[in-house]
PDB file of N, CA, C and O in Angstrom, chain B, residues numbered from 101:
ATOM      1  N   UNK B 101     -38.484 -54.467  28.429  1.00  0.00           N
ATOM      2  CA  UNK B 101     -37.138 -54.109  28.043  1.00  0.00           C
ATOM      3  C   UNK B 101     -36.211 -55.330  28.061  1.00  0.00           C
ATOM      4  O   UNK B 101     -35.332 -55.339  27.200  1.00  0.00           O
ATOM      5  N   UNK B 102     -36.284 -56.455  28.990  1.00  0.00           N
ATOM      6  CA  UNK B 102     -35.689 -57.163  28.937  1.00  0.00           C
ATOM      7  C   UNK B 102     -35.494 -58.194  27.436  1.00  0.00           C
ATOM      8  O   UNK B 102     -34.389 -58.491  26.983  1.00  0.00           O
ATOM      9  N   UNK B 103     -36.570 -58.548  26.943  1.00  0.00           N
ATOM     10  CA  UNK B 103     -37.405 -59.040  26.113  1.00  0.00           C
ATOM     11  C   UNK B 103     -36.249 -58.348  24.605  1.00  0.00           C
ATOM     12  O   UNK B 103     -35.793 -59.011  23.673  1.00  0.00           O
ATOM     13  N   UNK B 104     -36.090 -56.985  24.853  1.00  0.00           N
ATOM     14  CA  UNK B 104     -35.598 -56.400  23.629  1.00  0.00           C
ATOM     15  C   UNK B 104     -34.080 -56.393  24.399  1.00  0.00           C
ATOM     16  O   UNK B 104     -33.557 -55.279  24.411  1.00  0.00           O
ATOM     17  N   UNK B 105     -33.377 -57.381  24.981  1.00  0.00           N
ATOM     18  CA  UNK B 105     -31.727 -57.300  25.598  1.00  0.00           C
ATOM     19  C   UNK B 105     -31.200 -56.066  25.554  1.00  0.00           C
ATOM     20  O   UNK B 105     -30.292 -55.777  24.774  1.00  0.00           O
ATOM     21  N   UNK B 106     -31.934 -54.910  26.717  1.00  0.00           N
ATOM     22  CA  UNK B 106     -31.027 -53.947  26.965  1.00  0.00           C
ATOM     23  C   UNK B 106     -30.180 -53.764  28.165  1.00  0.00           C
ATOM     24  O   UNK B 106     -30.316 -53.966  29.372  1.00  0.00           O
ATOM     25  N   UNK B 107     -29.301 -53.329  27.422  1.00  0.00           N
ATOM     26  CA  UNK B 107     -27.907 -53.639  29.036  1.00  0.00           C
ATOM     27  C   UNK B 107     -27.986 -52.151  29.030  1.00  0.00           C
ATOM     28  O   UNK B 107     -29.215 -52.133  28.964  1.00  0.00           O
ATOM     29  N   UNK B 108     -27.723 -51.116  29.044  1.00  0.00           N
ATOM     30  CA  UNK B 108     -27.907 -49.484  29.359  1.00  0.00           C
ATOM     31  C   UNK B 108     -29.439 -48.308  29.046  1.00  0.00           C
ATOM     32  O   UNK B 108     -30.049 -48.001  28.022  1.00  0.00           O
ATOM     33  N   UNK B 109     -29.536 -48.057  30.018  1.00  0.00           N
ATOM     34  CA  UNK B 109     -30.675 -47.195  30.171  1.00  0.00           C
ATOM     35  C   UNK B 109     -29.969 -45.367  30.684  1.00  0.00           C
ATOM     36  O   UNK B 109     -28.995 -45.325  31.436  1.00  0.00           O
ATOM     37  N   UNK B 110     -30.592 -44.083  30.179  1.00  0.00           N
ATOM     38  CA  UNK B 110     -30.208 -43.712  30.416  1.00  0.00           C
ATOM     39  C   UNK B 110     -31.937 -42.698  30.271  1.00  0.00           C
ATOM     40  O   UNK B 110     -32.828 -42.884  29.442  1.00  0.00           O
ATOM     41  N   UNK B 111     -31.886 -41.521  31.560  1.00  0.00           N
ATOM     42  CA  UNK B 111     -33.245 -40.835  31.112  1.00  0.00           C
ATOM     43  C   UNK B 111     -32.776 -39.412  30.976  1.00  0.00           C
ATOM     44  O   UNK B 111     -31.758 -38.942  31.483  1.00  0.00           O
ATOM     45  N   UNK B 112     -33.657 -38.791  30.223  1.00  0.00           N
ATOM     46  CA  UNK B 112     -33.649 -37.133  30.278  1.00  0.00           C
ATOM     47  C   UNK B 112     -34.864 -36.451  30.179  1.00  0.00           C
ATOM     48  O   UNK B 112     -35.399 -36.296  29.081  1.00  0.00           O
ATOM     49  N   UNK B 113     -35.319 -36.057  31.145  1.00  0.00           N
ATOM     50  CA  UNK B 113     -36.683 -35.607  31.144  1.00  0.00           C
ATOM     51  C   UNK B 113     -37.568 -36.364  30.989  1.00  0.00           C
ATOM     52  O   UNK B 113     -37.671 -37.440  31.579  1.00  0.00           O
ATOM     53  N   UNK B 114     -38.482 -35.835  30.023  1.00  0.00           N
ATOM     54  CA  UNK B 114     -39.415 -37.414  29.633  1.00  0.00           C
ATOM     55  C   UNK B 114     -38.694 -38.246  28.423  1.00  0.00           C
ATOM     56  O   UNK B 114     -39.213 -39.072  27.672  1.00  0.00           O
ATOM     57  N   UNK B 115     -37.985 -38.001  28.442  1.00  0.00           N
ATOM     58  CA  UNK B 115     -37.181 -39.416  27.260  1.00  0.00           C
ATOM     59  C   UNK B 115     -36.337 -40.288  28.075  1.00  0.00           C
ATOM     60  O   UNK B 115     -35.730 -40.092  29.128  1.00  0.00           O
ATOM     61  N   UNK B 116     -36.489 -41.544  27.127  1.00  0.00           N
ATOM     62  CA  UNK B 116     -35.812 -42.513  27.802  1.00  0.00           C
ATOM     63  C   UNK B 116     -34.992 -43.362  26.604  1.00  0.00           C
ATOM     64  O   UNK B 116     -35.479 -43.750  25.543  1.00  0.00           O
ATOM     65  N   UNK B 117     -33.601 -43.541  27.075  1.00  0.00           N
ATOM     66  CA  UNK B 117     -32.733 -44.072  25.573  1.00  0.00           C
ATOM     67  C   UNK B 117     -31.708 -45.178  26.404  1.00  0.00           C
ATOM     68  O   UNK B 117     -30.925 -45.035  27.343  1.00  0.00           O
ATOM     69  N   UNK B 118     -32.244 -46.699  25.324  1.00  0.00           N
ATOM     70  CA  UNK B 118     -32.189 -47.504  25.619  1.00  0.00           C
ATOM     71  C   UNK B 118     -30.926 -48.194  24.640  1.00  0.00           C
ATOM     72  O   UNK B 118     -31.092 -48.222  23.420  1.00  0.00           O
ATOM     73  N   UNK B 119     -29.934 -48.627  25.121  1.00  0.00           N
ATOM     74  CA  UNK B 119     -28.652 -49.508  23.984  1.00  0.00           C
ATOM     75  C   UNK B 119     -29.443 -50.963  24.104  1.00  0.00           C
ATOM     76  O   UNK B 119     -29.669 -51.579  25.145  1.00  0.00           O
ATOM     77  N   UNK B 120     -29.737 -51.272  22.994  1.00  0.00           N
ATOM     78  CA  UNK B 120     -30.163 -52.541  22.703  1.00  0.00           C
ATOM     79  C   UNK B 120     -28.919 -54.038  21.709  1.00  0.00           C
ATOM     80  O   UNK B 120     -28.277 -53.964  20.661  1.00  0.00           O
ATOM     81  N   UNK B 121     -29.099 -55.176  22.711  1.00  0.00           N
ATOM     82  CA  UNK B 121     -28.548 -56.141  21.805  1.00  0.00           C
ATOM     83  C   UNK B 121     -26.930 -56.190  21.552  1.00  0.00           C
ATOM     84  O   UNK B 121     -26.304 -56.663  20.604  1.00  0.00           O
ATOM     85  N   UNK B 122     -26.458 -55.499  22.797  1.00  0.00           N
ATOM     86  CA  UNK B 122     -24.896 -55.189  22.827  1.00  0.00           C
ATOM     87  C   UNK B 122     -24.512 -53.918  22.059  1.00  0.00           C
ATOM     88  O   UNK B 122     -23.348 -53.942  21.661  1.00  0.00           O
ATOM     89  N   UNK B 123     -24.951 -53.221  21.867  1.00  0.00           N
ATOM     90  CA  UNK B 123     -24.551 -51.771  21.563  1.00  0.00           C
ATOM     91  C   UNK B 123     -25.040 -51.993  19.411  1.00  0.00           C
ATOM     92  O   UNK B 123     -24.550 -51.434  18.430  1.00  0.00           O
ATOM     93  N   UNK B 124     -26.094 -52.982  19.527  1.00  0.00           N
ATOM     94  CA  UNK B 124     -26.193 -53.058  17.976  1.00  0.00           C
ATOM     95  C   UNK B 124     -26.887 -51.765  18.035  1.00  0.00           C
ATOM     96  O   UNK B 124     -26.535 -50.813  17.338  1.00  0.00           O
ATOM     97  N   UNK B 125     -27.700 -51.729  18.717  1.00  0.00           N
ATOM     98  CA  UNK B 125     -28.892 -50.101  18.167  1.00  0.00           C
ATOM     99  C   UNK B 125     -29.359 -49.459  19.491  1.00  0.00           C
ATOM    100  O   UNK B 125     -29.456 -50.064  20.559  1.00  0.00           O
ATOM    101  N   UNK B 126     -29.636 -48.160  19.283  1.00  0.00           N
ATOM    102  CA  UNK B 126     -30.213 -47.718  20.214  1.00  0.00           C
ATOM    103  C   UNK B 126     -31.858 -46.856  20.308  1.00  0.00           C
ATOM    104  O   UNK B 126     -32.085 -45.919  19.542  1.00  0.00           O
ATOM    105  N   UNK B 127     -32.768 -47.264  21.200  1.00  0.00           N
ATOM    106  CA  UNK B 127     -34.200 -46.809  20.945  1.00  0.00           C
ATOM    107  C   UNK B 127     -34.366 -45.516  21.324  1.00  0.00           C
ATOM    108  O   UNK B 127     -33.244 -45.073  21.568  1.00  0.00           O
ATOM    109  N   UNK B 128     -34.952 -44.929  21.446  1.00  0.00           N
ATOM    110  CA  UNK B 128     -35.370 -43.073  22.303  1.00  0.00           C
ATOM    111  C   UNK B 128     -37.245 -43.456  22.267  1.00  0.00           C
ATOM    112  O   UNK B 128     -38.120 -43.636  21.420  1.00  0.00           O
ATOM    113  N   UNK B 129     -37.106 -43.426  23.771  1.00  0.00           N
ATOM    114  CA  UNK B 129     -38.880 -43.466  23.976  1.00  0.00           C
ATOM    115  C   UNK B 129     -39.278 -42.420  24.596  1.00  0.00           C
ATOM    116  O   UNK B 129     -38.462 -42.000  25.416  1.00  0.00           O
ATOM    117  N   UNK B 130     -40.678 -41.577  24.463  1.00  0.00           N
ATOM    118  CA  UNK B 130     -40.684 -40.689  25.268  1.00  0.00           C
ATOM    119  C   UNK B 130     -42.112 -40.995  25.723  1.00  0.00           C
ATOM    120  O   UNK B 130     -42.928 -41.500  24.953  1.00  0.00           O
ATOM    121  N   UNK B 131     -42.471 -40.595  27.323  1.00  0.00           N
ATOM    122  CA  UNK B 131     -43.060 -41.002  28.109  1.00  0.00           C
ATOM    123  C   UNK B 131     -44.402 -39.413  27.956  1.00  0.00           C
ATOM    124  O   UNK B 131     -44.120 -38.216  27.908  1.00  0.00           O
ATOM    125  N   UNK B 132     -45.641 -39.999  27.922  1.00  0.00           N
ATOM    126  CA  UNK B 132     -46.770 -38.407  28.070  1.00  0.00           C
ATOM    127  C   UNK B 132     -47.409 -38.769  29.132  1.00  0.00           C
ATOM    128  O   UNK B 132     -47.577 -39.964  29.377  1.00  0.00           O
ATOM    129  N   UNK B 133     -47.798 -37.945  29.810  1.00  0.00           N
ATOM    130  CA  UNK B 133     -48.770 -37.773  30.720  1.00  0.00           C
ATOM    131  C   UNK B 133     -49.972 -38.998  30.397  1.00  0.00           C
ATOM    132  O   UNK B 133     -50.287 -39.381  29.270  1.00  0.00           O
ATOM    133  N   UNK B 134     -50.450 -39.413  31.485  1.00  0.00           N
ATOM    134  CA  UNK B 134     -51.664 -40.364  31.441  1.00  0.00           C
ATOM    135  C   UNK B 134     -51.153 -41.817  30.896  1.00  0.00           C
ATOM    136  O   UNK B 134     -51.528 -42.926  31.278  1.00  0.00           O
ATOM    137  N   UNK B 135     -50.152 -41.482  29.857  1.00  0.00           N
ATOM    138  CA  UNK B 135     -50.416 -42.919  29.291  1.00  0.00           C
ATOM    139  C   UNK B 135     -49.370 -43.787  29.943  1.00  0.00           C
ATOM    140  O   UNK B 135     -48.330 -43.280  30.363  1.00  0.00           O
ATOM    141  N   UNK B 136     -49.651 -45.303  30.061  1.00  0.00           N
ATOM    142  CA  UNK B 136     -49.444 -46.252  30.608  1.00  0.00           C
ATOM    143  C   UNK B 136     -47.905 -47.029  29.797  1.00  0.00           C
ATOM    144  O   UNK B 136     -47.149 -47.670  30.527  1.00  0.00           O
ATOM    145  N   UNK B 137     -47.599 -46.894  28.378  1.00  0.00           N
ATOM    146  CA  UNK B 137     -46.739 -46.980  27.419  1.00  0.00           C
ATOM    147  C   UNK B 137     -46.064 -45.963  27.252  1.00  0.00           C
ATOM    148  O   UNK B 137     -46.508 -44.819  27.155  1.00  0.00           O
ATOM    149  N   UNK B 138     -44.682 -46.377  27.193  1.00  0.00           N
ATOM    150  CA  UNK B 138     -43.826 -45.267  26.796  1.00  0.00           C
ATOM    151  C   UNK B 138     -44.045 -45.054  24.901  1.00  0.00           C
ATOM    152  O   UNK B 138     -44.307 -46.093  24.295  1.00  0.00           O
ATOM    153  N   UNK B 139     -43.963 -44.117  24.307  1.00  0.00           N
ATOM    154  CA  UNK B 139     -44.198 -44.090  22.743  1.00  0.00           C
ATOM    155  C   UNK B 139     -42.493 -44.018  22.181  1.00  0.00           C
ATOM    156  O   UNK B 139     -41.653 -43.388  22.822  1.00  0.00           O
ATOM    157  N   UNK B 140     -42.168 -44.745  20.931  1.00  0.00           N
ATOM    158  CA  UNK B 140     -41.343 -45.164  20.506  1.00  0.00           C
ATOM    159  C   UNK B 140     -40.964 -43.841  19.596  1.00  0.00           C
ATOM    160  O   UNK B 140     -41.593 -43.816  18.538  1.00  0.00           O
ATOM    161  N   UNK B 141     -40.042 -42.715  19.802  1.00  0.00           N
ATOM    162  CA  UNK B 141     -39.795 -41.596  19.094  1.00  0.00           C
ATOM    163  C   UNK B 141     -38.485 -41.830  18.075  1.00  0.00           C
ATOM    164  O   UNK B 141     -38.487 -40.885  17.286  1.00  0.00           O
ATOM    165  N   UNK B 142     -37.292 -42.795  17.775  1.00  0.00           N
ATOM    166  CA  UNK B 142     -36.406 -43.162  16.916  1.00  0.00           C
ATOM    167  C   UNK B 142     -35.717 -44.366  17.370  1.00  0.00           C
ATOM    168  O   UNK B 142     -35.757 -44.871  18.492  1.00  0.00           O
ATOM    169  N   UNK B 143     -35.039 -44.777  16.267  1.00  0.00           N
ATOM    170  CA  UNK B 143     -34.204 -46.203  16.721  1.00  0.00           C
ATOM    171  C   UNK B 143     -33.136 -45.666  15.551  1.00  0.00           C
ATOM    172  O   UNK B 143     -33.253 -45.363  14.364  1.00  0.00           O
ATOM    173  N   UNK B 144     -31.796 -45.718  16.716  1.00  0.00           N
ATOM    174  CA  UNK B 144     -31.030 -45.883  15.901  1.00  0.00           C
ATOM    175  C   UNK B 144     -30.043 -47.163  15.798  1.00  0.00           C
ATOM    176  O   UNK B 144     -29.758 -48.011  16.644  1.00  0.00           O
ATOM    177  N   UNK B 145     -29.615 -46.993  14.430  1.00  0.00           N
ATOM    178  CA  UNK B 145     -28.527 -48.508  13.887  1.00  0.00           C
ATOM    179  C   UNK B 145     -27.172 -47.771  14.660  1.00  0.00           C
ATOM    180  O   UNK B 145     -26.521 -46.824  14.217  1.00  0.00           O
ATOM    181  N   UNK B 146     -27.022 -48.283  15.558  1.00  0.00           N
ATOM    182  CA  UNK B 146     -25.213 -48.423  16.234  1.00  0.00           C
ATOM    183  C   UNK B 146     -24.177 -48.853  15.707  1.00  0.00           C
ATOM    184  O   UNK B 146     -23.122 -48.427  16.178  1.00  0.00           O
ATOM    185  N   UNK B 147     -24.120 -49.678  14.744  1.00  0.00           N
ATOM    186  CA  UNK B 147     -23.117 -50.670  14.224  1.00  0.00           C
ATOM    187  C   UNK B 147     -22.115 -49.963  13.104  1.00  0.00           C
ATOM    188  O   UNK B 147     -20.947 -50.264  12.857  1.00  0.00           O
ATOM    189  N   UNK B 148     -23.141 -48.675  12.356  1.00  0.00           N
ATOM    190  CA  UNK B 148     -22.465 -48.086  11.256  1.00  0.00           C
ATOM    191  C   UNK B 148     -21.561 -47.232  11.984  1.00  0.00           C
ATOM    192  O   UNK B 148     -20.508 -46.855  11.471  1.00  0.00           O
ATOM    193  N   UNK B 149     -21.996 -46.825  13.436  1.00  0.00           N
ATOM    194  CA  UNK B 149     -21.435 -45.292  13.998  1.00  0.00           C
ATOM    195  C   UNK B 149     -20.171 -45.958  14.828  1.00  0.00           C
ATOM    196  O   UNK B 149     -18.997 -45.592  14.872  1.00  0.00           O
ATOM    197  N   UNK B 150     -20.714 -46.864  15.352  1.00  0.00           N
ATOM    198  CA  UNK B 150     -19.798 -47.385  16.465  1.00  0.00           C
ATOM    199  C   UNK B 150     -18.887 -48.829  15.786  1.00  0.00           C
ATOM    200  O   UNK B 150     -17.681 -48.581  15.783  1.00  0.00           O
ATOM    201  N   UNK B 151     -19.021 -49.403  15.560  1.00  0.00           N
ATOM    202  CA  UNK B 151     -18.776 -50.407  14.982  1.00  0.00           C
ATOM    203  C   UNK B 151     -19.581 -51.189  15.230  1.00  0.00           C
ATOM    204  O   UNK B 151     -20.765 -50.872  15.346  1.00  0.00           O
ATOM    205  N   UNK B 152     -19.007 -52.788  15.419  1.00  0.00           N
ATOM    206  CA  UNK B 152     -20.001 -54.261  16.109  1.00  0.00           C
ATOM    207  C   UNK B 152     -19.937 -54.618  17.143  1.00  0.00           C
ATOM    208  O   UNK B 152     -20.105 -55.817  17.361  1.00  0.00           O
ATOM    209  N   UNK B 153     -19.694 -53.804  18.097  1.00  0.00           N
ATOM    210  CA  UNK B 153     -19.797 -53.822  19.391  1.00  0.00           C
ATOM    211  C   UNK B 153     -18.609 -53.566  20.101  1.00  0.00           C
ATOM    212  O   UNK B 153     -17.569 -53.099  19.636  1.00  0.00           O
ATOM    213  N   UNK B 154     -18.883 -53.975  21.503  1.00  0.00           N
ATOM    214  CA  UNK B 154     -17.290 -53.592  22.404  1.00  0.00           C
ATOM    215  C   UNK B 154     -16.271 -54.328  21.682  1.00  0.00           C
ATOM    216  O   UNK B 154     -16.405 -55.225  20.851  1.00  0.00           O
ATOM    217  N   UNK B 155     -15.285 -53.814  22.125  1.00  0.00           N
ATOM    218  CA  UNK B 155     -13.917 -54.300  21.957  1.00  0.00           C
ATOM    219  C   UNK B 155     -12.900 -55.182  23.324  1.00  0.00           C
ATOM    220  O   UNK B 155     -12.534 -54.205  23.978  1.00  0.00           O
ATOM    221  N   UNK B 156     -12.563 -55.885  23.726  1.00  0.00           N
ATOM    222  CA  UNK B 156     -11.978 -56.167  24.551  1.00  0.00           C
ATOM    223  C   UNK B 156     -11.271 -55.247  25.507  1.00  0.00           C
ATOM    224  O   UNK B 156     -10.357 -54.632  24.958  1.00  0.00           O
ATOM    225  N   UNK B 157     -11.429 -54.991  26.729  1.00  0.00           N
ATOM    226  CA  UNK B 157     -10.733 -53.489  27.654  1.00  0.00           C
ATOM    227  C   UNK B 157     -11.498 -52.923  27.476  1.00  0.00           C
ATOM    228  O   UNK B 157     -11.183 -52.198  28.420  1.00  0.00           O
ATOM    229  N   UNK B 158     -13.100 -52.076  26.798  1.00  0.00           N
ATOM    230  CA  UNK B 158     -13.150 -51.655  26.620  1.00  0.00           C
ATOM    231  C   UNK B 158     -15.144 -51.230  27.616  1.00  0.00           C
ATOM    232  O   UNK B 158     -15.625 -52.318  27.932  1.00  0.00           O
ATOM    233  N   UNK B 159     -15.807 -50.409  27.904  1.00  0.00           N
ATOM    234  CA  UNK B 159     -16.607 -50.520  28.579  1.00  0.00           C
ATOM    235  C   UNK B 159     -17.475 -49.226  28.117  1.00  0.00           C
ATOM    236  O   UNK B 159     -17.065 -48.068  28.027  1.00  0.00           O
ATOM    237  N   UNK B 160     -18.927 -49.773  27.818  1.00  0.00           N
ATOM    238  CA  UNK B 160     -19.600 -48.752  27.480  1.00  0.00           C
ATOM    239  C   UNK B 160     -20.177 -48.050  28.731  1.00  0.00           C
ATOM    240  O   UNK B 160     -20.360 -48.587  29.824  1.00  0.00           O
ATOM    241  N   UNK B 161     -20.483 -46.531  28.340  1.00  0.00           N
ATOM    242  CA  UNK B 161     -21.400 -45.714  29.414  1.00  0.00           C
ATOM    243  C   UNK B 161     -21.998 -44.692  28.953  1.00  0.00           C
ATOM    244  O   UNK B 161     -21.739 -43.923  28.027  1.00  0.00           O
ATOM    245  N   UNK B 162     -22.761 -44.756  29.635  1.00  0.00           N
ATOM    246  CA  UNK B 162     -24.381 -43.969  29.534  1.00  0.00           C
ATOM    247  C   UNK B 162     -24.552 -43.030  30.837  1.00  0.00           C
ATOM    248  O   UNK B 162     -24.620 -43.399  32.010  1.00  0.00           O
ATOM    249  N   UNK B 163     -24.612 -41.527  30.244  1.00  0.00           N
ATOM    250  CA  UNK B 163     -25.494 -40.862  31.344  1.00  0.00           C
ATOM    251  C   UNK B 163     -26.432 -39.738  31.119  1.00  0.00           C
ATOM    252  O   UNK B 163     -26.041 -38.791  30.435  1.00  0.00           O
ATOM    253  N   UNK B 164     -27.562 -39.738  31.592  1.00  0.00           N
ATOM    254  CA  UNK B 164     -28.435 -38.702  30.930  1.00  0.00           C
ATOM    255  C   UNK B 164     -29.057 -37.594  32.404  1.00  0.00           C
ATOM    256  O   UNK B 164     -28.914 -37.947  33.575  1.00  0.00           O
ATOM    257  N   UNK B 165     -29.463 -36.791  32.153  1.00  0.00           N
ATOM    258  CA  UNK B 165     -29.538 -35.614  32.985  1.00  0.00           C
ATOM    259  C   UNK B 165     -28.483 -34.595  33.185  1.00  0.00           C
ATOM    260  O   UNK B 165     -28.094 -34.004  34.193  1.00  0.00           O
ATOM    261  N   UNK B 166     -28.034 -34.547  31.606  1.00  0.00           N
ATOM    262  CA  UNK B 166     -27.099 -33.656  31.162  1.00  0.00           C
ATOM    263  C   UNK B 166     -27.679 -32.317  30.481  1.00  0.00           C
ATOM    264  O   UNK B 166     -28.562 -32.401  29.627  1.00  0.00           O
ATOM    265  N   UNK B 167     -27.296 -31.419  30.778  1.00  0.00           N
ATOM    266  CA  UNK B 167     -27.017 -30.010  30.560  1.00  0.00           C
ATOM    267  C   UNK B 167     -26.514 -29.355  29.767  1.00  0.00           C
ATOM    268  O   UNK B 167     -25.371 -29.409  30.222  1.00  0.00           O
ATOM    269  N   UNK B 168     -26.400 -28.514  28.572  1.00  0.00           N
ATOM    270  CA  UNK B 168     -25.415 -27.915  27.691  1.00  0.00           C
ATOM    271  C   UNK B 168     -26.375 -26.579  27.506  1.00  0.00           C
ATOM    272  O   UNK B 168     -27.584 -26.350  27.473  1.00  0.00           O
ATOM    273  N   UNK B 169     -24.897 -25.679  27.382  1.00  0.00           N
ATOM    274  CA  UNK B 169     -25.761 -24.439  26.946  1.00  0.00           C
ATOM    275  C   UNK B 169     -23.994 -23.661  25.557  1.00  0.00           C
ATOM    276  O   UNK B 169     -22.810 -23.353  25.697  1.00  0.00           O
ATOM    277  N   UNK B 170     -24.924 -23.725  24.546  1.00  0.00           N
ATOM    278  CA  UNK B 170     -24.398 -23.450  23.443  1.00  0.00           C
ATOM    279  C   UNK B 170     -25.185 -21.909  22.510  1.00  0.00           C
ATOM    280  O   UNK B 170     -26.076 -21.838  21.664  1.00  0.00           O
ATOM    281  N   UNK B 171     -24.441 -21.012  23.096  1.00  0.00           N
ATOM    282  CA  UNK B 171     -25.052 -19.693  22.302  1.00  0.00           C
ATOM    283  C   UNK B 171     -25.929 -19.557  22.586  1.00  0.00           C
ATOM    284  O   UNK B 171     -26.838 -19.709  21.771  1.00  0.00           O
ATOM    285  N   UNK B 172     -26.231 -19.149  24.046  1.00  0.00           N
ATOM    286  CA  UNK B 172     -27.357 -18.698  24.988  1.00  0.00           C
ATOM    287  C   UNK B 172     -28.658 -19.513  24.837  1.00  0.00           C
ATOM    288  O   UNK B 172     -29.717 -19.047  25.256  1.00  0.00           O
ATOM    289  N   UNK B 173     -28.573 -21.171  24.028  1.00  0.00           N
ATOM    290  CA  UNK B 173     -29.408 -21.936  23.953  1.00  0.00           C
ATOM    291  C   UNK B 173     -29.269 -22.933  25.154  1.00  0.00           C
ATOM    292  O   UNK B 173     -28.118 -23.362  25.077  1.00  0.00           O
ATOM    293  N   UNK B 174     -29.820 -23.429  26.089  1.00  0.00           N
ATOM    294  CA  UNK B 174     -29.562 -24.683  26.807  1.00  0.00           C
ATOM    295  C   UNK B 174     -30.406 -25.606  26.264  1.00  0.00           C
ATOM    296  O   UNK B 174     -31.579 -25.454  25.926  1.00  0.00           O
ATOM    297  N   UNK B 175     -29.334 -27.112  26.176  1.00  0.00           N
ATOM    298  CA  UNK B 175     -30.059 -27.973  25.612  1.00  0.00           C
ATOM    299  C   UNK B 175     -30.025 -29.548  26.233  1.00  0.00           C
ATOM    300  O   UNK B 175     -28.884 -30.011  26.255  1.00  0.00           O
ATOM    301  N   UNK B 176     -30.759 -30.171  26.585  1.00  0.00           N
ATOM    302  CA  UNK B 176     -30.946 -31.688  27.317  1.00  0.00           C
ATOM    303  C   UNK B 176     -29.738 -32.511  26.261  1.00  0.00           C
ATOM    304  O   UNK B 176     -29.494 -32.498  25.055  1.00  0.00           O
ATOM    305  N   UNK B 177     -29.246 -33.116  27.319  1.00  0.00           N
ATOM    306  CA  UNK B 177     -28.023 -34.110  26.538  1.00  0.00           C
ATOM    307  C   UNK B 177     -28.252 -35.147  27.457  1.00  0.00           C
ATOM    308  O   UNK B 177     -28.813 -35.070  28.551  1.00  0.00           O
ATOM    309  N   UNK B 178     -27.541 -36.560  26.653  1.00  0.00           N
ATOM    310  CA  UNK B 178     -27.011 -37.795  27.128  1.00  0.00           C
ATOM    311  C   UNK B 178     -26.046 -37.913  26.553  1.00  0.00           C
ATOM    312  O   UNK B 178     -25.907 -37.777  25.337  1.00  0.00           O
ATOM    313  N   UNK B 179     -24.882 -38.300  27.682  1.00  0.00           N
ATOM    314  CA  UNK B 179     -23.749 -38.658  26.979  1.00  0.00           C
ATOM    315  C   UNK B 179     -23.906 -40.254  26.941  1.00  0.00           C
ATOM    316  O   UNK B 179     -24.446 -41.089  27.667  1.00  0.00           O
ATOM    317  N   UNK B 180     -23.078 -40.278  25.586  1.00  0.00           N
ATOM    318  CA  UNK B 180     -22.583 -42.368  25.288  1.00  0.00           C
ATOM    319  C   UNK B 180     -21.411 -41.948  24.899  1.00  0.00           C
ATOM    320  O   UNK B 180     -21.204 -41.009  24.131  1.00  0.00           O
ATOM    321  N   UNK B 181     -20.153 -43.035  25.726  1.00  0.00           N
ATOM    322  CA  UNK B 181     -19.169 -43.301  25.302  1.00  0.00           C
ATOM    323  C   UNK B 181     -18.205 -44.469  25.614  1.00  0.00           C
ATOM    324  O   UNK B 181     -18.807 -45.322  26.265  1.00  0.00           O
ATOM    325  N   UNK B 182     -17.170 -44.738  25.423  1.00  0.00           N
ATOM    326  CA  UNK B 182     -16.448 -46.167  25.197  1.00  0.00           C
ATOM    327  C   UNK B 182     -15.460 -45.486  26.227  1.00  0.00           C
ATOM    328  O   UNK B 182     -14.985 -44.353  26.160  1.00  0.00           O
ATOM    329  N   UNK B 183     -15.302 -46.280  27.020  1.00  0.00           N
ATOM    330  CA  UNK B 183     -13.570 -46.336  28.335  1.00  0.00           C
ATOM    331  C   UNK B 183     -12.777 -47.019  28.004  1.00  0.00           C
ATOM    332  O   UNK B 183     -12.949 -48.194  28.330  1.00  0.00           O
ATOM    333  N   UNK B 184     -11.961 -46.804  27.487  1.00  0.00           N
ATOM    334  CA  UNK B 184     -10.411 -47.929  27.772  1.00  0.00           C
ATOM    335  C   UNK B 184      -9.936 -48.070  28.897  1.00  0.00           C
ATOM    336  O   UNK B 184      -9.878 -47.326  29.876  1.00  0.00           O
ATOM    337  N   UNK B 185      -9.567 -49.167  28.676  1.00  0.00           N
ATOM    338  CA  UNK B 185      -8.691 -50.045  30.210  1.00  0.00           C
ATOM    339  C   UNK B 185      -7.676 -49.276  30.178  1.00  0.00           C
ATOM    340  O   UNK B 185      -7.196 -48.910  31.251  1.00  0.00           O
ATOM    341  N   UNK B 186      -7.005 -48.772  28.731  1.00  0.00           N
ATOM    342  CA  UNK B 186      -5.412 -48.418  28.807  1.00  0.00           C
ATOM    343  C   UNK B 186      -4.723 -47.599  30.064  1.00  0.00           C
ATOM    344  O   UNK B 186      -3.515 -47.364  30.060  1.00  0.00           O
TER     345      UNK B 186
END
């Protein structure tokens, strides 16, 4: 992980979602039984959603082992979001 410059890690169950390269992209790996490698399940481009990274004041965060239940569905979440200093 280091290798691919990730500054935030966040897990949910067996997935694991990684901000890579200053918030350019982010990976989703998910981990199976037995095996020794996590397997690479999406990468997403950050830059279109978020812009080109932080902003000055401004601080990213990551947390996963989140919970939602939407119309008697519960569903695994991670939150990502930006803090202002303001």
């Amino acid at each position: 992980m280091a290798d691919m410059e990730v500054d935030r890690l966040a897990v949910q169950g067996r997935h694991l979602v990684a901000r890579c390269g200053g918030g350019q992209a982010m990976m989703v790996f998910k981990y199976k039984d037995g095996s020794e490698e996590l397997e690479e399940e999406d990468f997403i481009e950050c830059e279109d959603l978020f812009g080109s990274g932080e902003e000055a004041g401004t601080k990213f965060l990551m947390k996963g082992g989140l919970k939602v239940t939407l119309s008697g569905t519960e569903y695994n979440m991670i939150l990502t979001c930006y803090q202002n200093s303001d």
